[in-house]
GUKOL-164519 format. One line per 3 residues: number of its first residue (from 1); their letters; for each residue x, y, z of N, C-alpha, C. Coordinates in steps of 0.001 Angstrom, whole numbers, plus 500000, padded with zeros to 6 digits. Example, Ala and Ser with C-alpha at 12.3 -4.5 7.8 and 13.67 -1.06 7.14 Angstrom:
BEGIN
1> AS> 513190 494310 507800 512300 495500 507800 513200 496700 507800 ~ 512850 497750 507080 513670 498940 507140 512900 500030 507870
END
This chain:
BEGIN
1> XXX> 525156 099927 305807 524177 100881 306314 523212 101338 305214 ~ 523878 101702 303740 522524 102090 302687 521998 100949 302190 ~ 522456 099549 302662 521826 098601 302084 520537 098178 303289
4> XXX> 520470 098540 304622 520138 098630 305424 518756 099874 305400 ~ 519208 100778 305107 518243 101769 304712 517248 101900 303620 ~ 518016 101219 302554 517046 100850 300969 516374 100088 301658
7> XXX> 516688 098410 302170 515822 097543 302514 514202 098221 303397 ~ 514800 099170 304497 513890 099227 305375 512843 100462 304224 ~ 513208 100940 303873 512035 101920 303033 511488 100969 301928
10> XXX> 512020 099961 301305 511209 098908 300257 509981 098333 301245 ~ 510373 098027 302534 509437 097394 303535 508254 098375 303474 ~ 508431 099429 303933 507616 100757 304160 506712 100299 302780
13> XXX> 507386 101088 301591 506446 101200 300919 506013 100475 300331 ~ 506248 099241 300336 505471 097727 300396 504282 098067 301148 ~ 504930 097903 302417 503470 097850 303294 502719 098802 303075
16> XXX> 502846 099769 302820 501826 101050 302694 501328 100562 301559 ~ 501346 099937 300406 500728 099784 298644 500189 098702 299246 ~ 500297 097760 300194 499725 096730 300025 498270 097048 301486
19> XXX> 498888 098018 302331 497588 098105 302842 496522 099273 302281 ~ 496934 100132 301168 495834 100760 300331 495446 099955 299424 ~ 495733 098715 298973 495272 097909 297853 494128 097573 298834
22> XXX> 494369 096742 299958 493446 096284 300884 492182 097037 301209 ~ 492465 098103 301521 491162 098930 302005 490681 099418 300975 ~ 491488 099142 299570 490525 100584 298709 489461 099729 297730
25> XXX> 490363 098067 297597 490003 096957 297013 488831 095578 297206 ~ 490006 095199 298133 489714 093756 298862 488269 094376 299772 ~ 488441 095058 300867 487128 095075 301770 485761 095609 300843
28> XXX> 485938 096487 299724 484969 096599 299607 484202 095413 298810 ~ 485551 094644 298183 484896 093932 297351 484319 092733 298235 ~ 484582 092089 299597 483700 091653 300151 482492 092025 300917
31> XXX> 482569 093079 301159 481088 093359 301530 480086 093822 300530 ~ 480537 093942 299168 479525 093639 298144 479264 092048 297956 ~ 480486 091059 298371 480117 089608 298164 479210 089260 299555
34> XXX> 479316 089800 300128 478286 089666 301177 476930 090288 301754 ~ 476418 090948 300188 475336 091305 300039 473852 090557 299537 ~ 474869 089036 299201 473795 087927 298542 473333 087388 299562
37> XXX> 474274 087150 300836 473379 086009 301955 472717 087123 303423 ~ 473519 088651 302950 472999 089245 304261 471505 089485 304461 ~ 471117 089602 305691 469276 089610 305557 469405 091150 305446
40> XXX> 468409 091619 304980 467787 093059 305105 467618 093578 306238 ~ 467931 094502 306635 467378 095121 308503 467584 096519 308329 ~ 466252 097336 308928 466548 098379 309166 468196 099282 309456
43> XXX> 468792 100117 309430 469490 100448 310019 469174 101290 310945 ~ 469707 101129 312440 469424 101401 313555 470066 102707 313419 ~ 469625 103793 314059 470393 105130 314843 471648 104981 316115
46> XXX> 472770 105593 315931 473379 104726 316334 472935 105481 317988 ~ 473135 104685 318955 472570 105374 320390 473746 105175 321328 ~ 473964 106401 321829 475721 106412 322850 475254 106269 324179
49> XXX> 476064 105622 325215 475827 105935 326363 477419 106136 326971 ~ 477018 107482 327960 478112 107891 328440 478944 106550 329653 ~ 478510 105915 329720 479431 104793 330547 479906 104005 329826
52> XXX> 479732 103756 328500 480831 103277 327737 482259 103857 327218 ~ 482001 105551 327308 483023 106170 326913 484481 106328 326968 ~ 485377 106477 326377 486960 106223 326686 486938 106674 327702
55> XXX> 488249 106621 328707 488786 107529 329488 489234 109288 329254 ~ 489582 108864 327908 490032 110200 327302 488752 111194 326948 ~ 487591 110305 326717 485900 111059 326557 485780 111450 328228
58> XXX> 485796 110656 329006 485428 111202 329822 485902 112602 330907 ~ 487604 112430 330511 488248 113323 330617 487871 114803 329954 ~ 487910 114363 329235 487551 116024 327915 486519 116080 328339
61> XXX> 485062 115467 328835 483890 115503 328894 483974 116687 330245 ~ 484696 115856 331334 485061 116627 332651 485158 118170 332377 ~ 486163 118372 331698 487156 119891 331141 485799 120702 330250
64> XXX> 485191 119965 329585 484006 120505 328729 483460 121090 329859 ~ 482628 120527 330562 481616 121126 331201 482146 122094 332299 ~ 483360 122140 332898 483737 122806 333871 484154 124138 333194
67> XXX> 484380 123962 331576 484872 125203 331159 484272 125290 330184 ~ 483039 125429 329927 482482 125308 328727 482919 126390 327890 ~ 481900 126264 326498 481777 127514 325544 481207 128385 325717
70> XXX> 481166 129392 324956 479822 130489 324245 478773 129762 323990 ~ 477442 130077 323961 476647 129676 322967 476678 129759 321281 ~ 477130 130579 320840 477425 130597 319392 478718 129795 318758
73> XXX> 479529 129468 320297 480557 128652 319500 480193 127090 319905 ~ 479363 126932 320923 478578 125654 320895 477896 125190 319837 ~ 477171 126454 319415 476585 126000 318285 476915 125226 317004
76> XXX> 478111 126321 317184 479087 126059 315377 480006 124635 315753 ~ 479672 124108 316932 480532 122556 317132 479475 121856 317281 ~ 477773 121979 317201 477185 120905 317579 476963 120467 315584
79> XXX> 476921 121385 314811 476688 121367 313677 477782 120577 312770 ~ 479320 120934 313193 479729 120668 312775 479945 118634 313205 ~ 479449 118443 314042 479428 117351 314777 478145 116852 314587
82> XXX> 477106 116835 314101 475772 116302 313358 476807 116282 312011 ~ 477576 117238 311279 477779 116652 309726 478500 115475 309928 ~ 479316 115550 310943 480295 115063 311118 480036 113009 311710
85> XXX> 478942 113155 312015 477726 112041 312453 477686 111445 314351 ~ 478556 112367 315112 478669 112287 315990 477313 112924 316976 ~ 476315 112012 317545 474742 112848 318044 474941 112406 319795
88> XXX> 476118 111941 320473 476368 112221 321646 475758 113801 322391 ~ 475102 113737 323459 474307 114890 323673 475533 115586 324312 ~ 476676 114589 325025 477907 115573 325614 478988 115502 324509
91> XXX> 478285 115403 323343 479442 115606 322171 480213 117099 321416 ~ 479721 118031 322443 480308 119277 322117 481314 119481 323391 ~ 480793 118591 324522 481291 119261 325693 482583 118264 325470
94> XXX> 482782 116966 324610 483940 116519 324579 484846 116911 323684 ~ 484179 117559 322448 485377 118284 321548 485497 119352 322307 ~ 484893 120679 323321 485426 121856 323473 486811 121389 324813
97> XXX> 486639 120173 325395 487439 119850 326628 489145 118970 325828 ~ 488591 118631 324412 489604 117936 324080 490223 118669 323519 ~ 489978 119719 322519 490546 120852 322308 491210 121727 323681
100> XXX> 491082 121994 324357 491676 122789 325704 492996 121479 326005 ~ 492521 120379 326140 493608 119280 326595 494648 119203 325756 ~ 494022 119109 324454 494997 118861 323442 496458 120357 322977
103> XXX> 495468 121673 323813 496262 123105 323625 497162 123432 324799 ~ 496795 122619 325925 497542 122343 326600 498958 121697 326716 ~ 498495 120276 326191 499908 119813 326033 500694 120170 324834
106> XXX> 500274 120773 323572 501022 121594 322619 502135 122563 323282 ~ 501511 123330 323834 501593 124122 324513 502757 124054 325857 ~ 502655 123208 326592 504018 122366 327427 504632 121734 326804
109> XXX> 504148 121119 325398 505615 120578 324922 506367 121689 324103 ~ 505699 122703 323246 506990 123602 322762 507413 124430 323706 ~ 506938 124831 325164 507328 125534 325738 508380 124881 326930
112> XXX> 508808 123476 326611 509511 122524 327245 510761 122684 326187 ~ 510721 122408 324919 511362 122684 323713 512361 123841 323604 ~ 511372 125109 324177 511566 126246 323933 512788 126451 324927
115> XXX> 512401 126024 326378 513724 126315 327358 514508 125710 327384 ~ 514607 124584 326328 516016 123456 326101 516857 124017 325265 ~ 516302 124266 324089 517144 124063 322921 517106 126179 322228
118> XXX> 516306 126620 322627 516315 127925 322357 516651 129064 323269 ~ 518003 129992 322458 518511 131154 323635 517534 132166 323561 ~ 516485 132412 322333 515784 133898 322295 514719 133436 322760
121> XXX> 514326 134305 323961 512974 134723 324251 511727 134837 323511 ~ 512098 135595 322190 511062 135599 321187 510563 134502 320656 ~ 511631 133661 319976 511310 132844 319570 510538 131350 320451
124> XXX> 511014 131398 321803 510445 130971 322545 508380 131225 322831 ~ 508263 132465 322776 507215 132805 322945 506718 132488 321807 ~ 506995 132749 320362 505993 131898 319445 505989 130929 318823
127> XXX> 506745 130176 320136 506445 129334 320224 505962 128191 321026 ~ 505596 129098 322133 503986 128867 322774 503011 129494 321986 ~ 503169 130218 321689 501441 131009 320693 501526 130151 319731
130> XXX> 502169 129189 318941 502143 128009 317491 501661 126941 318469 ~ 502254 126606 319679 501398 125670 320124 499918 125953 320894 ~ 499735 126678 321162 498510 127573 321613 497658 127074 320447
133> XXX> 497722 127930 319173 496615 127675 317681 496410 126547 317192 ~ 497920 125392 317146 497932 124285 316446 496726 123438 317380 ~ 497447 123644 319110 496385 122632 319860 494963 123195 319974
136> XXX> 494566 124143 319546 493077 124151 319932 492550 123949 318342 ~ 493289 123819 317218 492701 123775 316026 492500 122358 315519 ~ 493750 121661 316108 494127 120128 315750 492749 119393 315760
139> XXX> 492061 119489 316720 490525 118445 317136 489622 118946 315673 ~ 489387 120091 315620 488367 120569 314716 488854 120403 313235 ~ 490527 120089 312758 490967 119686 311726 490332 118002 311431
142> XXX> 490556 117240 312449 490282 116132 312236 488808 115909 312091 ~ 487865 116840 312211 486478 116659 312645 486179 116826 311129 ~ 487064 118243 310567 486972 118623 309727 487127 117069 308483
145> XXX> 488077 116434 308454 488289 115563 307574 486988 114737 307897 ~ 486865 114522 309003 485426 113495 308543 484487 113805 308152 ~ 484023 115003 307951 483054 115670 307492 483040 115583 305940
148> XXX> 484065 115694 305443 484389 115707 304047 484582 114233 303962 ~ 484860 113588 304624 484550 111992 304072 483300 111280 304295 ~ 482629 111746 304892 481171 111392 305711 480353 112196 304109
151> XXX> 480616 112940 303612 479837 113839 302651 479786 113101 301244 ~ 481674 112846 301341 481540 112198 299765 480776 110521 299924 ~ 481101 110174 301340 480043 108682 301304 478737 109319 300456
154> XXX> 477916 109976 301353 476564 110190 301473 476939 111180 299435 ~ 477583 111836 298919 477341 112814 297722 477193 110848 296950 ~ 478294 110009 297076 478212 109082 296346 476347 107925 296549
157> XXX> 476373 108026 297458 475047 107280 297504 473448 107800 297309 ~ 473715 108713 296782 472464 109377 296533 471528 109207 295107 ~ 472148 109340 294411 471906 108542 292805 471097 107214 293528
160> XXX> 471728 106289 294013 471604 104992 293873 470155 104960 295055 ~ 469922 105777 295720 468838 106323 296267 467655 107060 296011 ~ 468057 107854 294854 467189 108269 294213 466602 107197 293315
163> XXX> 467269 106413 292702 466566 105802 291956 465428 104727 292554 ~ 465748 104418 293819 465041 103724 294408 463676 104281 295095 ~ 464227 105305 295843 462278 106690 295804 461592 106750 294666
166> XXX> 462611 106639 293336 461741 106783 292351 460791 105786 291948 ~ 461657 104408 291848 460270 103248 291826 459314 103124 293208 ~ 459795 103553 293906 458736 103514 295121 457496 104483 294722
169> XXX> 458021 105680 294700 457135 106720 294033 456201 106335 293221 ~ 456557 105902 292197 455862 105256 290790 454939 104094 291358 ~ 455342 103491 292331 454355 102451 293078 453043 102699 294256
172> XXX> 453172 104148 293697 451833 104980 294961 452245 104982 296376 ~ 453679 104506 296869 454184 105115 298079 454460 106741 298589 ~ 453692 106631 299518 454293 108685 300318 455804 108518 300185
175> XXX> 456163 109574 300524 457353 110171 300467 458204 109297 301678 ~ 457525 109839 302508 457710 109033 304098 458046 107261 304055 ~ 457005 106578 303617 456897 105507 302918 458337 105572 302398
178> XXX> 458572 106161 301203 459647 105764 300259 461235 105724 301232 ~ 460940 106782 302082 462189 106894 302720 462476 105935 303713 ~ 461416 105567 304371 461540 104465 305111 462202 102565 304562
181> XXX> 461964 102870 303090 462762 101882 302420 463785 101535 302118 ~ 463948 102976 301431 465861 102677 301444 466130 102858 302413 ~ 466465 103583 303651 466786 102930 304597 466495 101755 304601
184> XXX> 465899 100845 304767 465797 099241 305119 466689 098616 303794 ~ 466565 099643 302341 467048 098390 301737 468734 098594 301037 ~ 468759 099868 301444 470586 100544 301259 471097 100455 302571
187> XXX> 470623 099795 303684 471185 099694 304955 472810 099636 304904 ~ 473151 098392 304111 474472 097579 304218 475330 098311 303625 ~ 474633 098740 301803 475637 099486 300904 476018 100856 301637
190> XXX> 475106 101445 301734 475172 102942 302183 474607 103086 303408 ~ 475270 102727 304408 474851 103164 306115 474570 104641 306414 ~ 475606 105567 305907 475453 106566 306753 474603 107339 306308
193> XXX> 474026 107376 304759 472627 107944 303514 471677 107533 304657 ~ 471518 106574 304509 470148 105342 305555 470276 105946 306910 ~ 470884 106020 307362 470876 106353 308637 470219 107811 308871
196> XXX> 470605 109074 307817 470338 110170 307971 468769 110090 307522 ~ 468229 108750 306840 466872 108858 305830 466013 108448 307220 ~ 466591 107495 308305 466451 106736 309350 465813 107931 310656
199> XXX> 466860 108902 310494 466224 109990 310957 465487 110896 310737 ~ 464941 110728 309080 464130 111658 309177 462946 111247 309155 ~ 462722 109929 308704 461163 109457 308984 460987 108873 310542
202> XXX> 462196 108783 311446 461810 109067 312872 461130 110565 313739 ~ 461566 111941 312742 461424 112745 312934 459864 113121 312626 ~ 459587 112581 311462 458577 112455 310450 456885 111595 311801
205> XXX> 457602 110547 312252 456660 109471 312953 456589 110232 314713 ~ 457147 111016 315228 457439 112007 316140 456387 113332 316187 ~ 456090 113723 314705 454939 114686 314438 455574 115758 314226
208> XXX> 456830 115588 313361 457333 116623 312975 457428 117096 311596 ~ 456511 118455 311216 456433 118591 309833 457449 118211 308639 ~ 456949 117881 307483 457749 117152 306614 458781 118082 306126
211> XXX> 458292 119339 305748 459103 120456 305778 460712 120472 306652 ~ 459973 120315 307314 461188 120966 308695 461827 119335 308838 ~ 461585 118524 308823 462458 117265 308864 462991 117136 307960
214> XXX> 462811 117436 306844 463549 117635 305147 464906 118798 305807 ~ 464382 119990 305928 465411 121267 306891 466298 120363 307297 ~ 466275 119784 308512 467006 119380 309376 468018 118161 308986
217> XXX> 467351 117165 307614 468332 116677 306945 469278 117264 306368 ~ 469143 118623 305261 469960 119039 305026 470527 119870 306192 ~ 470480 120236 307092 471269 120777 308289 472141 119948 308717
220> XXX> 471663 118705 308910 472913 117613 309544 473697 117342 308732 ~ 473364 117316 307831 474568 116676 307145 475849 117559 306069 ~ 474824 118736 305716 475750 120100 305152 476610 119562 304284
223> XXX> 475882 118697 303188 476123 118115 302056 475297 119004 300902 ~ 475832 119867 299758 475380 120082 298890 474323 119785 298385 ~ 474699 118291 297907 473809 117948 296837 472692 117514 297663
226> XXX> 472676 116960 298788 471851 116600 299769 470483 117944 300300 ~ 471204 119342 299814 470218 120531 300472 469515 120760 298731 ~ 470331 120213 297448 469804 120424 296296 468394 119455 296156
229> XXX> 468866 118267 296924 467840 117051 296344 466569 117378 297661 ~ 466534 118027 298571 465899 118672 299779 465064 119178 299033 ~ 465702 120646 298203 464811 121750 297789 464023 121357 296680
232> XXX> 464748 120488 295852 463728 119336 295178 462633 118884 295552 ~ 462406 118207 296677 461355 117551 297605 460305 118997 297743 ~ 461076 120002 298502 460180 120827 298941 459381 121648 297638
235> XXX> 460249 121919 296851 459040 122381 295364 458511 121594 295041 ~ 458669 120344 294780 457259 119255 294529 456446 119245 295374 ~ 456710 119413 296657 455637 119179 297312 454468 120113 297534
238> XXX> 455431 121325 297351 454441 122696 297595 454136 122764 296097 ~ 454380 122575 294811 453344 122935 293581 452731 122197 293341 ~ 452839 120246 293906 451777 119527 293853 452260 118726 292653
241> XXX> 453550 118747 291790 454123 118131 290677 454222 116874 291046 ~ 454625 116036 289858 455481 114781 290001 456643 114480 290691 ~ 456504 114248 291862 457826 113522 293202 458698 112682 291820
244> XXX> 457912 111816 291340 459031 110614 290473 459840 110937 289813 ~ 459058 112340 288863 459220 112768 287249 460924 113837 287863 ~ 460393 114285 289350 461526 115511 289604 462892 114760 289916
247> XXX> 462841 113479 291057 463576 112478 291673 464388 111959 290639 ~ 463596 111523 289178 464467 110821 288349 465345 111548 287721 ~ 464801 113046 287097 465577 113772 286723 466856 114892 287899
250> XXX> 466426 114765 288887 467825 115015 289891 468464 114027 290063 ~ 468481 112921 289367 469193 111635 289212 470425 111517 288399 ~ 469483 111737 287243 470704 112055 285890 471152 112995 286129
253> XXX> 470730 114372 286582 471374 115201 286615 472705 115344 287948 ~ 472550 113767 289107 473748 114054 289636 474724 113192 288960 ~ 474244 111995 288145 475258 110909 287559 475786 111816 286247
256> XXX> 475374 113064 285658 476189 113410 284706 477372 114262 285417 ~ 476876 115394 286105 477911 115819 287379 478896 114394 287544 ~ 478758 113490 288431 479709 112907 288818 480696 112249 287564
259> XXX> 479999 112068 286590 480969 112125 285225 481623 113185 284981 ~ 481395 114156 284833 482042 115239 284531 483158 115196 285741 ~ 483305 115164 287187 484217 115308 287472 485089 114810 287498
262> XXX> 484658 113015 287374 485394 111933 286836 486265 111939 285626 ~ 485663 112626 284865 486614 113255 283050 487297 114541 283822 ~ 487436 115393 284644 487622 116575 284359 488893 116077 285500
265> XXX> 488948 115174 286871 490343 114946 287361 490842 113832 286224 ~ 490443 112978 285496 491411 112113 284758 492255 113196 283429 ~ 491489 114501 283183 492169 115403 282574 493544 116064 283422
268> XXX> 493222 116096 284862 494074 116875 285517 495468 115856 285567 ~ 495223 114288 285572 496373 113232 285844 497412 113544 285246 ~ 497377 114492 283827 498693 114384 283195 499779 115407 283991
271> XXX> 499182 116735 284049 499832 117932 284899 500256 117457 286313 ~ 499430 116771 287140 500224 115936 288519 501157 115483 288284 ~ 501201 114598 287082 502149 113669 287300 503484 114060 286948
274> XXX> 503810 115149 286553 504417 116101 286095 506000 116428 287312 ~ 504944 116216 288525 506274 116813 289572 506926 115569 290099 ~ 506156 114429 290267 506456 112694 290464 507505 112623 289376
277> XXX> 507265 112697 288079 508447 112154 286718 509226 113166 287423 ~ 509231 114017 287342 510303 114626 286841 511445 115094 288308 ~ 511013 114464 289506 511926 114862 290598 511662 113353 290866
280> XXX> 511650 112205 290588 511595 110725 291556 511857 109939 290096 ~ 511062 110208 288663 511352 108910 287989 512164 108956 287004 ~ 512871 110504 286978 513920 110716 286253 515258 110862 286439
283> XXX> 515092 111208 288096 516877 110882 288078 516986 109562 288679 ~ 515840 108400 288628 516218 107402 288234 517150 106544 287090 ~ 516176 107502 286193 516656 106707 285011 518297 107401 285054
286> XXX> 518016 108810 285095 519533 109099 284677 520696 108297 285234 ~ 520388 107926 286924 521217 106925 287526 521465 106256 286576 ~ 520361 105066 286533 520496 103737 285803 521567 103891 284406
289> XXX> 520856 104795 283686 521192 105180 282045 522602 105496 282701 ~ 523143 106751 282729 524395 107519 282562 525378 107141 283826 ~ 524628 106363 284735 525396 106138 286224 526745 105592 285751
292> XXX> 526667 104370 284777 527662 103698 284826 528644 103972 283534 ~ 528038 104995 282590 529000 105604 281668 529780 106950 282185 ~ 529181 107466 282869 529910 108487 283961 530917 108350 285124
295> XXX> 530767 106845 285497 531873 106006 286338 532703 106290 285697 ~ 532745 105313 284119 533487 105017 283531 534519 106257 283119 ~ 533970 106687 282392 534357 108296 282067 535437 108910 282948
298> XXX> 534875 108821 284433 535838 109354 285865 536893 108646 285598 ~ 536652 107326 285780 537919 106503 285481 538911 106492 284655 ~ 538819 107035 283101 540107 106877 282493 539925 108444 282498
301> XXX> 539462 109316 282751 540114 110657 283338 540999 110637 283934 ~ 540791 109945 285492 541726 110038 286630 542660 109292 286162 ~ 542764 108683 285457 544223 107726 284637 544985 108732 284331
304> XXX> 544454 109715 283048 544876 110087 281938 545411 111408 282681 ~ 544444 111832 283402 545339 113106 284433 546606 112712 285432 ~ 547398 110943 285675 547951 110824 286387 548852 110251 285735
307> XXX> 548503 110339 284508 549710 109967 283386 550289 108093 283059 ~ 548631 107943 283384 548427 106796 282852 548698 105345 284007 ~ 548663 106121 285208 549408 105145 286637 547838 105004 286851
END
């Protein structure tokens, strides 16, 4: 049976090292090898239609609209769902319906839980109110993680964007102009940068002030450095300075940032690793080391206490 149990967790964490080698490694390193024969193409906006949608969209979609929100808490889900890159027009009405679905069945399952296996009342009850919070929070946790991964895409591709407005710049291209490029020419590397640049010179070709389409980039996406390199744009534009001279230098100034944090977690590696040694790779060793002099040891004890039988 523990030879049975070692085996099946070596499997595990096999497979788990070998499918983060894969995704963190291998894919990216082919779709950089497949940056020599791919053609250039705009990147498209992505466009939803509700008859493609899961069953489970359309469900939550149902529950959305029959029970909608507030307006102020619509709000704070359509925002968080533009950072998040989701521009479905019933894309609030499917997180507020999937949240209710999802607090629901929390909600019947600890309170299914609750009349099986629990004699107190109390504890029963909070534990419907834990499933109550967990299920209406669970949707907006996960929204939450993509937001923060959707950010560090777009915090990482911006350098490599800037530098490219900047020779555009330097080549007597508008602003508009410039943005309309990388999009076309960071399509592949950086989709979701392009895509947001995609929208704003659609916004831009629509007749919508440059100002306020700059706004609305940093609104969607509620990326830092993205509302820094914004307010950038907008003081050049209103004192009439150098676009290139400002672009290049919010350049270096994000590639020294991203060094610095790069030195400042490889400083933190030693203190992490701290709770790994010392609860997983040390009473390894002690096994290994003392396991079999401590056998031993037991052994002519239990002799010597039995008088040598």
């Amino acid at each position: 049976m523990a030879l049975a149990i070692s085996f099946a967790v070596f499997v595990i964490v096999t497979a788990a090292i070998i499918a983060f080698g894969y995704w963190r490694y291998v894919v990216p390193g082919r779709l950089y090898e497949s940056l020599e024969t791919a053609e250039v193409a705009p990147p498209l906006v992505e466009s939803y239609d509700d008859t493609d949608s899961s069953p489970v969209a359309r469900a939550a979609e149902f529950v959305g609209t029959k029970l909608p929100p507030s307006a102020e808490t619509a709000s704070a889900l359509q925002v968080k769902l533009l950072a998040a890159g989701y521009r479905n027009r019933n894309a609030v009405a499917i997180l507020y319906g999937l949240k209710l679905i999802v607090m629901a069945g929390t909600t019947l399952l600890m309170l299914f839980f609750g009349l099986n296996s629990l004699d107190s009342p109390l504890l029963g009850l909070l534990g419907v109110l834990l499933g109550l919070y967990v299920g209406f929070r669970l949707p907006e946790i996960v929204i939450a993680r993509r937001i923060r991964r959707r950010q560090e895409k777009l915090r990482k591709a911006l350098p490599d964007a800037l530098d490219l407005i900047v020779v555009c710049a330097e080549a007597g291209l508008t602003i508009d102009r410039c943005f309309r490029n990388v999009a076309q020419q960071l399509g592949i590397v950086h989709p979701e940068l392009c895509e947001e640049f995609s929208l704003f010179t659609a916004e831009i070709s629509a007749g919508l002030r440059r100002k306020e389409a700059m706004e609305n980039l940093a609104r969607r996406t509620q990326e830092i450095e993205i509302k820094k390199f914004v307010a950038v744009l907008i003081q050049a534009d209103r004192f009439g300075t150098s676009m290139a001279d400002a672009l290049r230098t919010h350049a270096e100034y994000l590639r020294v940032r991203r060094r610095q944090e790069a030195e400042e977690r490889a400083s933190k590696v030693g203190v992490k690793l701290i709770f790994p040694v010392f609860f997983f790779i040390m009473p390894t060793m002690f096994l290994v080391t003392i396991g079999p002099a401590a056998v031993s040891i037991a052994r002519h004890l239990a002799k010597a206490f039995s008088g040598g039988r």
